[in-house]
C-alpha positions in Angstrom: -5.3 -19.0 2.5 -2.2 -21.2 3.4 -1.5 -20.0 6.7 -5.8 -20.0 7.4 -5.2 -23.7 6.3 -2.6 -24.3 8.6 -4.1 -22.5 11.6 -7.0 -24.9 10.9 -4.6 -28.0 11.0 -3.0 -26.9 14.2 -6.5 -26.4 15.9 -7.9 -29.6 14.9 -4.9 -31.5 15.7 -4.4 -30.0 19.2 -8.5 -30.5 20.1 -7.8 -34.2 18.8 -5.2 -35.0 21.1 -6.6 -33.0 23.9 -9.8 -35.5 24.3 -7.6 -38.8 23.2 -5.6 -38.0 26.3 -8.7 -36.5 28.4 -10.1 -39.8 27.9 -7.1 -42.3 28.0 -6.5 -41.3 31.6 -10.0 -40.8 33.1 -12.1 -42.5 35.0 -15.7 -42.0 33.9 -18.1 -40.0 35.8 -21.0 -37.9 34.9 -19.1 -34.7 33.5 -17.8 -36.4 31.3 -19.6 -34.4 28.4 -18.3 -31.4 29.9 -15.1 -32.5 30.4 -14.6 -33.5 26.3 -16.4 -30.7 25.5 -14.3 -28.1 27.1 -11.2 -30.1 25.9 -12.8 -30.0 22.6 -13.1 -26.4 22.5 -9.8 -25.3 24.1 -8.1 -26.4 21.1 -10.4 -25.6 18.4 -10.0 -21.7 19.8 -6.7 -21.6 18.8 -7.8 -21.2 14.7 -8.4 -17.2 16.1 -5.2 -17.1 17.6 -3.6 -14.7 14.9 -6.6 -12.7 14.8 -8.1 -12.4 18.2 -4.4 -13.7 20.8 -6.9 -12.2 24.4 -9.9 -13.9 23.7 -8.3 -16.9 22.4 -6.2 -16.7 25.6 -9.0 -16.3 28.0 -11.1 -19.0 26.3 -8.5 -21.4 26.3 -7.7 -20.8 30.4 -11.6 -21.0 31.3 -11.5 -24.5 29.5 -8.6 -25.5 31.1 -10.1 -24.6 34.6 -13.2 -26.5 33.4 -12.0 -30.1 32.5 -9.3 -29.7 35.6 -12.7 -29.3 37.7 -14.1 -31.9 35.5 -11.7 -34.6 36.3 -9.7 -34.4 33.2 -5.7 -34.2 34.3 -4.8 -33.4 30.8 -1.8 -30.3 30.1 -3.2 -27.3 29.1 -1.6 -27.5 25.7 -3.8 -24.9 24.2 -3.2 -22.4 26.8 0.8 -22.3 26.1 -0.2 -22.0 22.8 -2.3 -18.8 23.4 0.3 -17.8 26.0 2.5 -17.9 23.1 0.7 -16.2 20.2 -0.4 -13.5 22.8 3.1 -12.8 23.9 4.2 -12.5 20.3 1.5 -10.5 19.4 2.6 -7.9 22.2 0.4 -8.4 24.7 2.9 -9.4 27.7 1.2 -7.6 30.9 -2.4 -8.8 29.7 -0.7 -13.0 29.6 0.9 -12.6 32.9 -2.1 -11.5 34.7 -4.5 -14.2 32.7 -2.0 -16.8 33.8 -1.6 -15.7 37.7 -5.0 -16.1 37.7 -5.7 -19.4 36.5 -3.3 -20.8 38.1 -4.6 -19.7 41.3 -8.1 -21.1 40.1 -6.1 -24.8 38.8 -6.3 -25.9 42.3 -9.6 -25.1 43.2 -10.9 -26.7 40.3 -8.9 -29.7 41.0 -10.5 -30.3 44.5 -13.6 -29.8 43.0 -12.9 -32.6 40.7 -12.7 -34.7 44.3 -9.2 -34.4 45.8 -10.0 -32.8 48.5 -6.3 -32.9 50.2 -4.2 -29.0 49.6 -1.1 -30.6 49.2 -2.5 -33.5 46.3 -4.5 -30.7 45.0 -1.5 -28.4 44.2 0.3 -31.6 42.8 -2.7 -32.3 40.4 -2.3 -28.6 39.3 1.1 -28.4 39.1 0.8 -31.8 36.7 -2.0 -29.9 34.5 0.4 -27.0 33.7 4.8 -26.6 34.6 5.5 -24.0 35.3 8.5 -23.9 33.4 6.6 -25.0 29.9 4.0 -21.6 31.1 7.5 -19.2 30.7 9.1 -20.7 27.8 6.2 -20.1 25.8 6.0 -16.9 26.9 9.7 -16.6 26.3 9.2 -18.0 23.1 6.7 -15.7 22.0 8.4 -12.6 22.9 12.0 -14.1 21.2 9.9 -14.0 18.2 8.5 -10.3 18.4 11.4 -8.9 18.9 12.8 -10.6 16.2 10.5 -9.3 13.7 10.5 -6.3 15.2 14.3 -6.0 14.4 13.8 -7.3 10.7 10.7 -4.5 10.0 13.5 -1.7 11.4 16.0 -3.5 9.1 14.0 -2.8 6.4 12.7 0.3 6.9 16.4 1.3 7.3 17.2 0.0 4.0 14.3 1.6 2.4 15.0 4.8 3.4 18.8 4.7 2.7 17.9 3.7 -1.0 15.3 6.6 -0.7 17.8 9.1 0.1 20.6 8.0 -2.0 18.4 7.9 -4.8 17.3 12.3 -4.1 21.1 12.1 -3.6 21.4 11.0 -7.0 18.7 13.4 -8.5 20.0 16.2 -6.7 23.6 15.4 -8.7 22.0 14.9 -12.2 20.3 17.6 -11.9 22.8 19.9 -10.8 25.1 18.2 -13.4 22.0 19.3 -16.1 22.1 22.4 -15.0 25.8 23.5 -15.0 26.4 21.8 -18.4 23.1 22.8 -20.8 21.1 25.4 -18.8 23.7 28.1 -19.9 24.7 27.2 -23.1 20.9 26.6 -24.1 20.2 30.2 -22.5 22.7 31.7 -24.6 21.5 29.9 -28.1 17.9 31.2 -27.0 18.9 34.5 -26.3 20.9 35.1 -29.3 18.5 33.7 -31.6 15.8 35.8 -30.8 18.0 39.0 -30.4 18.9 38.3 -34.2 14.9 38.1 -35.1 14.2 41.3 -33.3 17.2 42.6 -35.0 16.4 41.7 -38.4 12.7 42.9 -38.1 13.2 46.0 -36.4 15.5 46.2 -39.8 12.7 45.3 -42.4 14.8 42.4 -43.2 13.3 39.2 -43.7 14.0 36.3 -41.0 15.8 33.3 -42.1 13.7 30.4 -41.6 16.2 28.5 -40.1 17.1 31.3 -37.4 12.9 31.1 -36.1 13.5 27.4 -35.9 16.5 27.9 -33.9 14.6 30.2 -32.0 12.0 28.1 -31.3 13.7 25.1 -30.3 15.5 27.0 -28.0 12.7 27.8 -26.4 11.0 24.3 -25.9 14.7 23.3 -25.1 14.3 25.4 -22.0 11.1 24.9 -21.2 12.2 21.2 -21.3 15.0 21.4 -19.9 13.2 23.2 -17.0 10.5 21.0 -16.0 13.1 18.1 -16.1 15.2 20.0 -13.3 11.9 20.3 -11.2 11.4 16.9 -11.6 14.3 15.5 -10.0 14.6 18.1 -8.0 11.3 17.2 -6.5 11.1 14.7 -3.2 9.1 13.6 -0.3 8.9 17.1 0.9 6.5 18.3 -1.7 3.9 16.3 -2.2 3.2 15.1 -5.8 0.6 16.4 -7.6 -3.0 14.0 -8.3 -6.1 13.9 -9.2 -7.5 16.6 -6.3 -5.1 18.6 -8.7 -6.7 18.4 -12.0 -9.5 21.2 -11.1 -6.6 24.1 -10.3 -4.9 23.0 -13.5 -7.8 23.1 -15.6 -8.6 26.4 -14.1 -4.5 27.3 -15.1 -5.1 26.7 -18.7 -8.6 28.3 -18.7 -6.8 31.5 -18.1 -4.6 31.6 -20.7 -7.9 32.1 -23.0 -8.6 27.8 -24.2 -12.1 27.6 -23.2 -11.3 24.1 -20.9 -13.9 22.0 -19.1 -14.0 19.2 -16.2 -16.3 16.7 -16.2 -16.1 13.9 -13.0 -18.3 11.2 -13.6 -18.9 8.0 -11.5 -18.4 7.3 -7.2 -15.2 9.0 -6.0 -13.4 5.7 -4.0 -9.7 5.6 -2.9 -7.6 5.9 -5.8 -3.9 4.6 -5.5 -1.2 7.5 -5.3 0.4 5.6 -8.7 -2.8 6.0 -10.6 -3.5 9.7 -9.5 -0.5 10.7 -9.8 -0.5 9.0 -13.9 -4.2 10.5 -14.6 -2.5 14.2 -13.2 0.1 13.6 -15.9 -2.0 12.5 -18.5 -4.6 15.6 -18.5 -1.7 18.3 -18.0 0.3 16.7 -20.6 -2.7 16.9 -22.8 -3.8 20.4 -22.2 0.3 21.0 -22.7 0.0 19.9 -26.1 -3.0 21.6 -26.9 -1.8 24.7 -26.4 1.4 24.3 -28.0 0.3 22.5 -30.8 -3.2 22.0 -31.7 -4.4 25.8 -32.0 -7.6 24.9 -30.7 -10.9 27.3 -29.4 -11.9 24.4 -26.6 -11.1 21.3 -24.6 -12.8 19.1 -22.7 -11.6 16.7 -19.5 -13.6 13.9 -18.6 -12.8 12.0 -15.2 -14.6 8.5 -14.8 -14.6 6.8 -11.9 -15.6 2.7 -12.6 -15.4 -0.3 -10.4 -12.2 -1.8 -11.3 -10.9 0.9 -13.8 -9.8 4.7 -13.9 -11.0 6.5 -17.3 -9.6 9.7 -18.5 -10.6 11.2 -22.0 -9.5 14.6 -23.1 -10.5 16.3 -26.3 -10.3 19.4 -28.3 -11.0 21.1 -31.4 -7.4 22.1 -33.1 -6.8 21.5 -36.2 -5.1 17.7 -36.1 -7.1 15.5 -38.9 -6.9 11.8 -39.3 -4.7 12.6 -42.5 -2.3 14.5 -41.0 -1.8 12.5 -37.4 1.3 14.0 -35.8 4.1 11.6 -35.1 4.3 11.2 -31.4 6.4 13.8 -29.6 8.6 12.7 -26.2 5.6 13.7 -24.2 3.0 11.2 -25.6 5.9 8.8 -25.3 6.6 9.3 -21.6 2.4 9.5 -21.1 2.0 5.5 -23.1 4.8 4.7 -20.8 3.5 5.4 -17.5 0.0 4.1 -18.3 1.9 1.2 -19.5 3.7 0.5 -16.4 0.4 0.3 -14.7 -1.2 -2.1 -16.7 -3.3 0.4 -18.9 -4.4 1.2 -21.9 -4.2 4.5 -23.9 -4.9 5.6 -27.3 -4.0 8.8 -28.5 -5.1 10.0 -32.1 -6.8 12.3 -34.0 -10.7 12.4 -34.3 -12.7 11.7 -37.3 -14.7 14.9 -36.6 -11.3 17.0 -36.4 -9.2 17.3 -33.4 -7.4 15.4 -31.3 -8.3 12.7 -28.7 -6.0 11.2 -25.3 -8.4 8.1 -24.0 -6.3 6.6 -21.1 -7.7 3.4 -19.1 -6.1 2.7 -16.0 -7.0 -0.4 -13.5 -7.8 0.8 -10.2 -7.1 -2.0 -7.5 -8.8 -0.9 -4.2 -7.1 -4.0 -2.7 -3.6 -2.8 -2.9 
């Protein structure tokens, strides 16, 4: 809006002095019209500079041809101006060419306009437009593209350093995970469940202390697992999304919960954030359900809305709205992500038995 404002400004401002100096130092004549007109216009062109540098470029040297025919010895202001944003905008061969040719046309036009002498016509052309001011705006222009070209590879540079140092750092943590629990945690695992198998082949009865160790040593490595693939993961591998959910709801279908997908609403671009959030949400869902909620059935529902991403999943397991389960680290980590993207989620028992993850997560197609 601000620079629309000020491309406005500049237009108005240039056509404005353009016909106060047209007419200043003119002597009347029947073109005139023309003459103010074309002035007029050359300036005003220049509010699609930024958007359209050729035909801003070619409009503005037509007009400047036009009131040079007309009578009007005004510069061609406008037309180093478009030299300038065409230049910049990288358009270098297309400006030398417009400009060869209209200055070959400025004398022309200016014994049209009644001087009728070569050498008084090339003076009245050279007077519309130096030379000189015609290079430095190119030069100008072209200062200033390679200028931001230099600060765009500047930054892409320091984006991907801090993209590689941080997999660098990944890579370390979880090599450093991975040297310091993965064995120790194996070990506790594997001798916990030798001593059940021990103790039943035995007849004896198992502590229950020793089945909790057993246990937790078996989330501890699944855990621990799925945080080493994590960090471990990078650009290479592209993260999982929603065009994901239908393989991973066939997944859990196989190990015998009766799971189904229901994708509701038009299917528009979804940002990778948000895909990559609702992917999370339904696996760490179905994760829970069949690790905790020793349930027959599930159901995924995928809504597509205008301004908004909707994601329910249900089951029937056994969680009641007496006995809510405290929130494990995976319900935690789900609240945060949706959080971070300016969702909403609610995750809770039903009244009709089961348990309920209803995540809300604002899609913004402008972005």
């Amino acid at each position: 809006m601000r620079r629309g404002l000020l491309d406005w400004a500049i237009a108005v401002g240039v056509a404005a002095i353009l016909v106060v100096t047209g007419l200043s130092k003119h002597v009347p004549t029947s073109l005139d019209p023309l003459g103010c007109g074309l002035l007029a216009v050359g300036g005003l062109a220049l509010v699609a500079r930024r958007r359209a540098p050729i035909a801003v470029l070619v409009v503005t040297g037509v007009c400047v041809v036009g009131y040079q025919a007309a009578g009007f010895d005004v510069p061609a202001v406008a037309y180093l101006i478009a030299v300038y944003s065409a230049v910049r905008a990288g358009h270098r061969v297309t400006t030398i060419v417009a400009s060869v040719l209209m200055l070959a046309a400025l004398p022309f036009a200016a014994m049209v306009a009644g001087l009728h002498d070569t050498g008084q016509a090339f003076a009245q052309a050279r007077g519309a437009l130096e030379l000189a001011w015609l290079i430095a705006a190119g030069a100008a222009g072209e200062a200033l593209r390679q200028a931001e070209r230099r600060a765009d590879e500047a930054e892409r540079t320091r984006e991907e350093t801090a993209r590689r140092r941080a997999g660098e750092e990944r890579l370390h943590i979880a090599r450093e995970l991975h040297d310091s629990l993965t064995h120790q945690i194996s070990v506790i695992k594997v001798q916990a469940e030798a001593a059940v198998h021990v103790a039943r082949k035995r007849g004896e009865p198992v502590p229950d202390a020793l089945l909790a160790i057993r246990d937790a040593g078996r989330e501890a490595a699944r855990e621990l697992r799925a945080t080493l693939e994590a960090l471990r993961d990078d650009d290479t591998n592209p993260p999982h999304g929603l065009d994901h959910v239908p393989d991973l709801v066939r997944r859990v279908r196989s190990t015998g919960l009766d799971a189904t997908l229901t994708i509701e609403g038009h299917r528009d671009d979804v940002p990778a954030a948000v895909g990559r959030t609702a992917y999370r949400i339904v696996q760490e869902s179905l994760t829970n359900i069949a690790r905790h909620a020793d349930a027959a059935t599930a159901s995924i529902r995928i809504d597509y809305q205008p301004d908004v991403l909707v994601i329910r999943v249900d089951d029937d397991g056994k969680a009641t709205v007496d006995t809510a389960p405290a929130p494990g680290v995976g319900l935690l980590g789900m609240r945060e992500r949706v959080t971070a993207l300016g969702g909403r989620l609610r995750a809770a028992p039903r009244s009709e038995g089961g348990f309920t993850v209803h995540a809300e997560l604002p899609v913004d197609h402008a972005s």
